[in-house]
C-alpha angles and dihedrals in degrees: 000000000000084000109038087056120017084056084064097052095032094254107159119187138158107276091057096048094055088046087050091055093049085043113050131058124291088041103232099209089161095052096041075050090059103039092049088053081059102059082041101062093040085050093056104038080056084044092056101034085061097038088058090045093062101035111124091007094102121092124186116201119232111174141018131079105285108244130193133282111269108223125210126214109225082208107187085005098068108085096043092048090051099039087059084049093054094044087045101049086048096052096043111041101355106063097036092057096040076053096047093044091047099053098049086048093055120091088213132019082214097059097060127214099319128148079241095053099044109104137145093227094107082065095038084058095043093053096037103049108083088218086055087050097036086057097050094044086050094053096047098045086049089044090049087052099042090055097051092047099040078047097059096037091044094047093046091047100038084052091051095051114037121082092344133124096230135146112236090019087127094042096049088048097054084044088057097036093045100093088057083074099043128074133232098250086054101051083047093055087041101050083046101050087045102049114018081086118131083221105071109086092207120028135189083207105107103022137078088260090076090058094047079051089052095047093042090050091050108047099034090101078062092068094027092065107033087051100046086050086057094053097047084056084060107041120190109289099094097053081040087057096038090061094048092061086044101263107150128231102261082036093052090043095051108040091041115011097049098043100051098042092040092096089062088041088047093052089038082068098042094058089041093058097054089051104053094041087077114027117141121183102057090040087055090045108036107029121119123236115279089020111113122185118194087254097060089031080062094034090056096040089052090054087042091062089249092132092156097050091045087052100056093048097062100040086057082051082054103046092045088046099051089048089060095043095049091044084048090051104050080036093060087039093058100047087046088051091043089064 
């Protein structure tokens, strides 16, 4: 986004100045290294400052009958409240999408929106083109990956580390928690300063495995949290009582633990998915040659001048993508109401 519109009004920031430097020839890996110190620096000192905010602030109930939700009428408040929402919402996500719909359903950016310019040839391209299905098929089937493994990892870390008495709990928190911190353009720069060495005997760099490692890396905070906020819900008197009655601990975990907390793992995934079905800074950075995602595929018709194509992809990724967010989310609230 840095770079689709701060180029037009001459906005330059860090994250398009390392990617110039990958981008451009000569390739500058050691200033895209120091500039991405840089970011990372300002992300964690962000990171810490709000970490220590918090801390101590949270509080787990673990006792007491649960009661309703006690709801509060906003009274003369209510219409202006709802009024800036509304402003708000339409700025922010309505327009952009009604924009985006209304260019992949014209024939010609030039026509305009007119009975006589509104076709569905930019999806019938789409469709019809094997790149554009070749990139749609490639970001599902990396998104699919990225939310089974960001599911695993998140669930086993989130278990370790919440409630438990466990040396290295904190540690394996912030671990999971970290990329939260970190951008895109840094973990890219990362994942290529780590792994394009002539001393590794097998490398990810150059296959659609480095770009799995770059999603998974990303989106792990999605299932961490989701999951740790399960488990909270729980608290550790059923695997308390499991043990008691001689369940082990990978029986326990996987007989009580998983089942209850598999609705949030399940949303966690879902969410994961949508997300990673359309990320664009690591893709631009880290895809192999002859690999499209429907980010890049979007990214190239746009600097080819294919505005309406471009277009309709990316109004089919976020379409695909709002359908898993908003099952995710009843998902999660039904999991949360059930309990």
């Amino acid at each position: 986004m840095p770079a689709a519109l701060g180029a037009q009004a001459g906005v330059s920031v860090l994250t398009t100045a390392i990617e110039r430097r990958l981008a451009d020839w000569p390739i500058d890996l050691s200033g895209a290294a120091l500039l991405s110190l840089v970011l990372v620096a300002l992300a964690l000192t962000a990171y810490a400052v709000q970490r220590a905010v918090l801390r101590g602030r949270s509080f787990e109930t673990t006792s007491g009958k649960p009661v309703p939700l006690a709801q509060t009428e906003l009274g003369g408040w209510r219409w202006p409240v709802l009024l800036l929402f509304g402003l708000v919402a339409g700025l922010a996500a309505a327009a952009p999408l009604a924009s985006m719909v209304a260019a992949a359903l014209q024939g010609t950016i030039s026509g305009g929106l007119r009975a006589a310019n509104l076709s569905l040839a930019n999806f019938v391209e789409v469709f019809g083109d094997r790149e554009g299905y070749h990139a749609l098929g490639a970001s599902l089937s990396l998104a699919a990956g990225t939310a089974l493994l960001t599911g695993a990892l998140g669930f086993l870390a989130a278990w370790l580390s919440a409630g438990r008495q466990l040396r290295g709990a904190g540690a394996i928190d912030a671990l999971a928690l970290l990329p939260a911190a970190l951008p895109g353009v840094v973990v890219g720069v990362g994942l290529i300063l780590a792994w394009n060495q002539s001393f590794w005997p097998l490398s990810p760099y150059g296959s659609w495995v480095i770009l799995l490692c770059s999603y998974a890396c990303l989106l792990l905070p999605y299932p961490m949290r989701y999951v740790t906020a399960a488990l909270a819900q729980l608290g550790p008197t059923l695997e308390a009582a499991a043990r008691v009655h001689g369940a082990g601990l990978w029986r326990t975990l996987w007989r009580i633990t998983l089942p209850l907390s598999a609705p949030s793992v399940v949303a966690a995934m879902m969410m994961v998915f949508a997300v990673a079905s359309r990320e664009l800074v690591t893709s631009l950075l880290l895809a192999p040659a002859g690999l499209q995602t429907v980010s890049i595929y979007v990214w190239r018709q746009f600097e080819q001048g294919s505005v309406g194509a471009g277009m309709a992809m990316a109004t089919v990724a976020v379409a695909i993508s709002l359908v898993l967010m908003l099952a995710g989310l009843r998902l999660q609230a039904r999991s949360t109401g059930a309990r």
